[in-house]
VOPAGU-2260 file (C-alpha; in pm, 1 decimal, decimal comma):
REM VOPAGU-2260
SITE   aa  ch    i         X         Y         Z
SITE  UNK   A    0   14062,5   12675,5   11698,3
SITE  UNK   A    1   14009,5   13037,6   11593,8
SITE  UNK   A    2   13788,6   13225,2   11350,8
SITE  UNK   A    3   13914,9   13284,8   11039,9
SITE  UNK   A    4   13566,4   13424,8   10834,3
SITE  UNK   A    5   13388,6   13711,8   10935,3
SITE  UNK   A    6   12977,3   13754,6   10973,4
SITE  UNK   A    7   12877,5   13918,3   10687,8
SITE  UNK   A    8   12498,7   14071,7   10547,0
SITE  UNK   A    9   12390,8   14238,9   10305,8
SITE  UNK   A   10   12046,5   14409,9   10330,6
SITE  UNK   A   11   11851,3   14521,6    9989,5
SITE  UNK   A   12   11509,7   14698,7    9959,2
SITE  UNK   A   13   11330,0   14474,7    9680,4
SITE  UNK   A   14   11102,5   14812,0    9557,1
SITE  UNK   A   15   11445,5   15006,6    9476,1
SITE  UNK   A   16   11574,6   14696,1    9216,6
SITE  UNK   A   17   11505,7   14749,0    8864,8
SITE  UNK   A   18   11238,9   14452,7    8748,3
SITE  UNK   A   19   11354,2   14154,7    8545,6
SITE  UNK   A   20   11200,0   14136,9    8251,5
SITE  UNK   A   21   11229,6   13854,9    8103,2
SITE  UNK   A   22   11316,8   13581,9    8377,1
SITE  UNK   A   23   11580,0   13373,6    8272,6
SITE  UNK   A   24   11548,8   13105,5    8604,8
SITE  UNK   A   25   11344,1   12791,0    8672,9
SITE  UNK   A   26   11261,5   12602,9    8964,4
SITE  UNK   A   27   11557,6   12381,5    9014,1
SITE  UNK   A   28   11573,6   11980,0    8916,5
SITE  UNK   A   29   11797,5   11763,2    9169,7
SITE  UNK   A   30   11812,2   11468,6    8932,0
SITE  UNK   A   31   11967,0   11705,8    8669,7
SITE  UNK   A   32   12085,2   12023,0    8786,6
SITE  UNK   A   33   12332,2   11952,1    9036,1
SITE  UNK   A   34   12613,8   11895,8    8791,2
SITE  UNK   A   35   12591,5   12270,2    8649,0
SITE  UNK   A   36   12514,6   12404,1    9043,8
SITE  UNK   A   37   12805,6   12260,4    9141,7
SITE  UNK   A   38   13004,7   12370,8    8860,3
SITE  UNK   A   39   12883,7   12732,8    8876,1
SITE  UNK   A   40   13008,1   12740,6    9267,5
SITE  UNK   A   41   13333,2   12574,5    9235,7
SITE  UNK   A   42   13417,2   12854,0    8886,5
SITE  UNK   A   43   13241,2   13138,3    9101,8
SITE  UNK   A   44   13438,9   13080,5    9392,9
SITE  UNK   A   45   13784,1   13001,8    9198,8
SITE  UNK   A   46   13999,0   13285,7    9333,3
SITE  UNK   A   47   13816,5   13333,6    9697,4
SITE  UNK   A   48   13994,9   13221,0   10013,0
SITE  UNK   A   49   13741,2   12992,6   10205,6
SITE  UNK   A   50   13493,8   12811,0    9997,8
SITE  UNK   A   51   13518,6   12454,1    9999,1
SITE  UNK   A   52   13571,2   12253,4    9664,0
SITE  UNK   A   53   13260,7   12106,5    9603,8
SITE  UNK   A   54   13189,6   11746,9    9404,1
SITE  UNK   A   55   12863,3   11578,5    9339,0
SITE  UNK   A   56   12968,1   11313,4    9586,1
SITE  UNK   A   57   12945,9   11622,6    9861,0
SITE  UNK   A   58   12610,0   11754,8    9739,1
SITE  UNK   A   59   12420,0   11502,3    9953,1
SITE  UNK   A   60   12604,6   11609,2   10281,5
SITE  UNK   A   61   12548,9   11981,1   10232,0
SITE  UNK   A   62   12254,3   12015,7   10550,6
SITE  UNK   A   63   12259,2   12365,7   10530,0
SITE  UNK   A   64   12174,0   12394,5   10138,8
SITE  UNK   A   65   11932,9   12632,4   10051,4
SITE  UNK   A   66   11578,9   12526,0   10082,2
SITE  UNK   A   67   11465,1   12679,7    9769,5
SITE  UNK   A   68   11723,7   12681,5    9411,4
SITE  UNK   A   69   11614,3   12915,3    9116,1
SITE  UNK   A   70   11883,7   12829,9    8788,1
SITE  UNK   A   71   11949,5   12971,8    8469,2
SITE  UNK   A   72   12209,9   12896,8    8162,9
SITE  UNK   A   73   12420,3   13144,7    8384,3
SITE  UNK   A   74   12420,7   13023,5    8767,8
SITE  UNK   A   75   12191,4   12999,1    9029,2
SITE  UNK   A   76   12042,9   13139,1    9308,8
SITE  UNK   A   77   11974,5   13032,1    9674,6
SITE  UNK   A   78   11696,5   13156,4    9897,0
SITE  UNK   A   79   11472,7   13113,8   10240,8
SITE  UNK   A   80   11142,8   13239,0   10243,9
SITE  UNK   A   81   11020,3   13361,8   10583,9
SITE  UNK   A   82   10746,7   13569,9   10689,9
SITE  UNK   A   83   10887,9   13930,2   10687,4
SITE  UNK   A   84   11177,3   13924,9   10420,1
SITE  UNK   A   85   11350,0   13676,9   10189,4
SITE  UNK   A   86   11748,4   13541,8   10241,0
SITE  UNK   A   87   12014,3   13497,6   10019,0
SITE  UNK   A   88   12153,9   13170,5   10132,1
SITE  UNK   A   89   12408,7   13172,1    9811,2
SITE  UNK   A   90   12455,9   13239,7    9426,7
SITE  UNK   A   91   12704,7   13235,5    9198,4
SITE  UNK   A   92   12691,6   13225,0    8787,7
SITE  UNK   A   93   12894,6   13400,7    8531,6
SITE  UNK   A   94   12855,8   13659,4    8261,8
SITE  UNK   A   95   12832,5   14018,7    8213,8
SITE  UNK   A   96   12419,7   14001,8    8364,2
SITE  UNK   A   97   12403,5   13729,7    8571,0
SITE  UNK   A   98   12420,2   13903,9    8889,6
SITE  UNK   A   99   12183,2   14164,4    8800,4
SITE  UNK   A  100   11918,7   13956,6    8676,7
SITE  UNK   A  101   11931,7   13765,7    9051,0
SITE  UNK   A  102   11904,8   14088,8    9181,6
SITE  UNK   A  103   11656,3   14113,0    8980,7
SITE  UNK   A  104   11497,8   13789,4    9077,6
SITE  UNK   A  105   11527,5   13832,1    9465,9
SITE  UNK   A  106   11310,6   14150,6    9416,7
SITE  UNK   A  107   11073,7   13911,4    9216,4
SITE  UNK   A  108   11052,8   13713,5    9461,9
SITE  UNK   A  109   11004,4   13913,0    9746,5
SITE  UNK   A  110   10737,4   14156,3    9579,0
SITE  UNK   A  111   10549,5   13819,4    9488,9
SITE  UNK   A  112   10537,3   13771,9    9866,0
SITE  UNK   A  113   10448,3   14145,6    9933,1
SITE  UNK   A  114   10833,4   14190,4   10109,5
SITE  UNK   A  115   11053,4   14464,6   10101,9
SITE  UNK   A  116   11340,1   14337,7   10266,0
SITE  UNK   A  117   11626,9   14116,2   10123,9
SITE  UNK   A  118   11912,7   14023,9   10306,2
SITE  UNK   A  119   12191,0   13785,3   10291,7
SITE  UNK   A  120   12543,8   13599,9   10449,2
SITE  UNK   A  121   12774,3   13757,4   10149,8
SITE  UNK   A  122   13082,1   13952,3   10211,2
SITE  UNK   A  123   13134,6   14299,8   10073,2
SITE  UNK   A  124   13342,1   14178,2    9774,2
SITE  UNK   A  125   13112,2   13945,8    9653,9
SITE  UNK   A  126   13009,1   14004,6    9292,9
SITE  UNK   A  127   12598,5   13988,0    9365,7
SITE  UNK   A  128   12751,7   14316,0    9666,4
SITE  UNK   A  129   12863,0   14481,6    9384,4
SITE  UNK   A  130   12609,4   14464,9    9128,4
SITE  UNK   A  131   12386,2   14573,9    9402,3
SITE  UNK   A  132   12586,0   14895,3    9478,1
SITE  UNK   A  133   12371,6   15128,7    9277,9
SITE  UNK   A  134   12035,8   14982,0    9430,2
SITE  UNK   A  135   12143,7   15150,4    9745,2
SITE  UNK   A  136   12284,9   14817,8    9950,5
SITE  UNK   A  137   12410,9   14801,3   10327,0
SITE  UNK   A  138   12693,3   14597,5   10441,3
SITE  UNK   A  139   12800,1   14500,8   10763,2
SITE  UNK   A  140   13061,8   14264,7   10891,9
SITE  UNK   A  141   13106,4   14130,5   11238,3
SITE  UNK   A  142   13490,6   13996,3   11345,5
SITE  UNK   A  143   13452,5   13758,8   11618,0
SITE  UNK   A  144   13711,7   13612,9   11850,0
SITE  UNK   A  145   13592,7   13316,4   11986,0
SITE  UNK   A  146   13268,6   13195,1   11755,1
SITE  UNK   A  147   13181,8   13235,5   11372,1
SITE  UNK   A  148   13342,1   13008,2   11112,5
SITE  UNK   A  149   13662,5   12813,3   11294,7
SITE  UNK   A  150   13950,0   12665,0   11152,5
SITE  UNK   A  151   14174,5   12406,0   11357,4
SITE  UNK   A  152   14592,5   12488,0   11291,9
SITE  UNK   A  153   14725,5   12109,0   11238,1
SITE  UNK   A  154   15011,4   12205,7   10992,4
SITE  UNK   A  155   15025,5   12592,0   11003,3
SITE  UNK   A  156   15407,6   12578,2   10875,2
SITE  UNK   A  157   15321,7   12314,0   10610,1
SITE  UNK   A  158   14985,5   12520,4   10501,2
SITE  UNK   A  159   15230,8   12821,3   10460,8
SITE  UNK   A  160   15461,7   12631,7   10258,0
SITE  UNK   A  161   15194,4   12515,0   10020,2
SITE  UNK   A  162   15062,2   12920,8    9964,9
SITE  UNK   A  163   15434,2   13050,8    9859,7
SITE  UNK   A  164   15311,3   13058,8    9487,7
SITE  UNK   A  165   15074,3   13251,2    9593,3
SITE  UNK   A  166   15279,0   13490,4    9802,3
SITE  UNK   A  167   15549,3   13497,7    9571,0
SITE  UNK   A  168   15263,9   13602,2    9301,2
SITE  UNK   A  169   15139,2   13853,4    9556,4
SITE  UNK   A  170   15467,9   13986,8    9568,4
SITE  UNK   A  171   15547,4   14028,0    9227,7
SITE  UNK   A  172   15258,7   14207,8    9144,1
SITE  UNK   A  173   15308,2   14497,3    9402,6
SITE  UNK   A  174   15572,2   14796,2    9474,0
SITE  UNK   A  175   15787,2   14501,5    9595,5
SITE  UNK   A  176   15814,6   14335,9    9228,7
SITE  UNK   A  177   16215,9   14342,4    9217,2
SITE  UNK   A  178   16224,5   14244,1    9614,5
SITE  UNK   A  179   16403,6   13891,4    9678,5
SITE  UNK   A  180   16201,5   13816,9   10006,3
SITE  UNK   A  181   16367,7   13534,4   10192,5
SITE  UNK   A  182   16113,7   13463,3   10471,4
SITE  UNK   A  183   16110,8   13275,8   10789,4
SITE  UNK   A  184   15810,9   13230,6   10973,3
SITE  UNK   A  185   15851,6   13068,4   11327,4
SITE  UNK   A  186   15532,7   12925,2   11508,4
SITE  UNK   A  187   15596,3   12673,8   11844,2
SITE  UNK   A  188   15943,5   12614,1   11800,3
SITE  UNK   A  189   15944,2   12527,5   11443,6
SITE  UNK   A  190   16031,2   12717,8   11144,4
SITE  UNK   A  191   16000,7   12775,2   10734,5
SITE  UNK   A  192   16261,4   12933,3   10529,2
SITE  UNK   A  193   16056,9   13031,5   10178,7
SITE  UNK   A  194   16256,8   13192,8    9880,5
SITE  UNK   A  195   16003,7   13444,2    9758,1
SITE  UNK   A  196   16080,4   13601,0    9412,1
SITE  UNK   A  197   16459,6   13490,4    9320,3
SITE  UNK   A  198   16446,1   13697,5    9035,2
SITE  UNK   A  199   16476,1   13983,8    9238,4
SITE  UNK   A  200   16775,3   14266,4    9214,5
SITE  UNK   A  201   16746,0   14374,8    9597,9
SITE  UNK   A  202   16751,1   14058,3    9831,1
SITE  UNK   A  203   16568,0   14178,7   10229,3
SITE  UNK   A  204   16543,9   13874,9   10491,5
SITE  UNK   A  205   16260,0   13883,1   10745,2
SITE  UNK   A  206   16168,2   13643,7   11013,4
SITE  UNK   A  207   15849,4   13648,7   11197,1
SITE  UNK   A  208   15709,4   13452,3   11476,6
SITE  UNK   A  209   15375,1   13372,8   11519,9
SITE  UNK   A  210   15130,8   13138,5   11719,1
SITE  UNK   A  211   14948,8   12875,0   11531,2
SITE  UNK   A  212   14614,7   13040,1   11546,6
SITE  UNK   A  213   14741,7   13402,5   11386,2
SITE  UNK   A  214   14926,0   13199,7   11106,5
SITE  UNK   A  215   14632,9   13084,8   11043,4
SITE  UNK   A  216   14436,7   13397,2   11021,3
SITE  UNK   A  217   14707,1   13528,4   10833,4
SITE  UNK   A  218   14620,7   13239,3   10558,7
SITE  UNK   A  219   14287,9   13385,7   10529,7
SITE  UNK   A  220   14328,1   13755,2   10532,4
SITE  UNK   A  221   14091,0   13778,0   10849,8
SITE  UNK   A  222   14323,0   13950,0   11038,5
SITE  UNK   A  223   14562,0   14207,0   10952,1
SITE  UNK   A  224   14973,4   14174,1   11000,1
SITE  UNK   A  225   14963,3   14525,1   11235,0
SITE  UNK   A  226   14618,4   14363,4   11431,8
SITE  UNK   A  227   14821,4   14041,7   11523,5
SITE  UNK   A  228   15177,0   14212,4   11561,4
SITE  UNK   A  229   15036,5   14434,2   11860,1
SITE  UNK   A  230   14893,6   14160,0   11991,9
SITE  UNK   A  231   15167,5   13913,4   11964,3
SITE  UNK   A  232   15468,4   14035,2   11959,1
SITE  UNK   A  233   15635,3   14248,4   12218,6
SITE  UNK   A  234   15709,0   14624,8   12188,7
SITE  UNK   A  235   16068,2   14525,3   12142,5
SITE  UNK   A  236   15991,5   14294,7   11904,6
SITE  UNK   A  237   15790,1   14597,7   11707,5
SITE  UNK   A  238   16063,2   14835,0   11714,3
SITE  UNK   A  239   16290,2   14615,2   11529,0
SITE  UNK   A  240   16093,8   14608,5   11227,2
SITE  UNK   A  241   16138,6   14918,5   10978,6
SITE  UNK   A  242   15819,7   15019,6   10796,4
SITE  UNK   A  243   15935,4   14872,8   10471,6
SITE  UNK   A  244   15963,8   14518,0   10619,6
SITE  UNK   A  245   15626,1   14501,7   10769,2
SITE  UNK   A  246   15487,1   14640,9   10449,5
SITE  UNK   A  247   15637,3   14383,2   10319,3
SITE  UNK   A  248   15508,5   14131,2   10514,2
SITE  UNK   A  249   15137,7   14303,2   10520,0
SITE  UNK   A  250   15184,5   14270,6   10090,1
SITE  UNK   A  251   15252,8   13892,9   10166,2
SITE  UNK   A  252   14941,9   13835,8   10411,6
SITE  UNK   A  253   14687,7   14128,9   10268,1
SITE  UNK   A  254   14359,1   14187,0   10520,9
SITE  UNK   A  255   14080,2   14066,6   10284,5
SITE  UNK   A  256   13690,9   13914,6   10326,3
SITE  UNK   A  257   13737,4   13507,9   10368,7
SITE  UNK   A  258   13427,3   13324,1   10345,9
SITE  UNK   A  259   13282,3   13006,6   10336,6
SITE  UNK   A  260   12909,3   12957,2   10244,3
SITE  UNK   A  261   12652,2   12852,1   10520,1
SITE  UNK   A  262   12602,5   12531,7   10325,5
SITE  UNK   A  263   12972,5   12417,1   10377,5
SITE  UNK   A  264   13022,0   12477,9   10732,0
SITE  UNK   A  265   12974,3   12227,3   11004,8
């Protein structure tokens, strides 16, 4: 298994967020709520790489779900109360002021408590990251290589077969958009041929070998093609490659900020 999320937090001081006036959330109702929670997570988290799909049926066996839910019309908002500061444990809604009136909320909540610190398990591309730029946020992210959020590589060839709409979209909405990629990708002695963008008026072939685990991390985006290629491959195997193919190939497999929420992880 390998890692494939990184440790994210975000840390907020509650006295520098502008106060919500009015407050849009209520205390949240398992025997009717869960539908719309559920909903808000699955549309929140539609174009991330890592989240789970969540159903109704999985709500139950979610044992890390936040102890305390605030909702609105909009989305909701996950916390944990403890002594010295209050945690984010998730949120997601919609609209042009959801994330701003959590903000807003979290501050709330923590002056309520007589807190100053918020902090929270979000990557640095989350939208509640990025409404809280101008409130003076800190980010940090931690890459591990043997603990954090693991993924097991049954199928890595298979998994990469079923993303080649999405790399082919990838492609044709960069500096390569008239590039006919065909790519090979070789992991333990088995390979996949993909046809990436047939429209294309230049054709460029590129075949690439990787272990299980850094196909993987490819998928996600939690390590980058140049990370994995000096680790991998030999310096033989790195001169052969122009810059234009492995730019390429880093277009294909971008570095980005996977994550799965504490809830979905076991």
């Amino acid at each position: 298994a390998v890692p494939v999320t990184a440790d994210y937090t975000i840390t907020l001081d509650a006295y520098k967020i502008a106060r919500l006036d009015p407050d849009p959330f209520r205390e949240f109702d398992v025997s009717r709520d869960v539908p719309s929670v559920i909903h808000h997570y699955n549309q929140a988290n539609t174009e991330s790489t890592g989240p789970l799909i969540r159903s109704e049926a999985l709500w139950p066996w979610l044992v890390r779900k936040p102890p305390t839910i605030h909702v609105c019309k909009d989305g909701y908002l996950g916390v944990r109360h403890d002594e010295e500061f209050i945690e984010i444990r998730e949120v997601a809604g919609s609209g042009p002021d959801f994330y701003e009136a959590a903000l807003g909320k979290l501050a709330l909540l923590a002056r309520e408590r007589g807190q100053r610190r918020i902090h929270g398990p979000l990557p640095p591309d989350h939208p509640l990251c990025k409404a809280a730029l101008r409130y003076g946020a800190e980010f940090s992210s931690s890459y591990t290589k043997k603990s954090g959020c693991l993924a097991l590589p049954l199928a890595p060839l298979r998994l990469m077969g079923r993303l080649s709409e999405a790399l082919e979209t990838r492609l044709q909405d960069s500096c390569h958009h008239d590039l006919h990629t065909e790519l090979t990708l070789e992991s333990d002695g088995q390979s996949l041929a993909m046809a990436l963008n047939k429209e294309g008026r230049r054709t460029r072939q590129l075949k690439a070998s990787f272990s299980a685990g850094a196909l993987l991390q490819l998928a996600f985006g939690y390590r980058s093609v140049e990370s994995l290629i000096q680790e991998e491959w030999t310096p033989n195997q790195r001169a052969e490659w122009k810059d234009e193919d492995l730019h390429v190939l880093e277009t294909l497999f971008p570095l980005g900020h996977p994550f799965m929420g504490h809830p979905d992880r076991y």
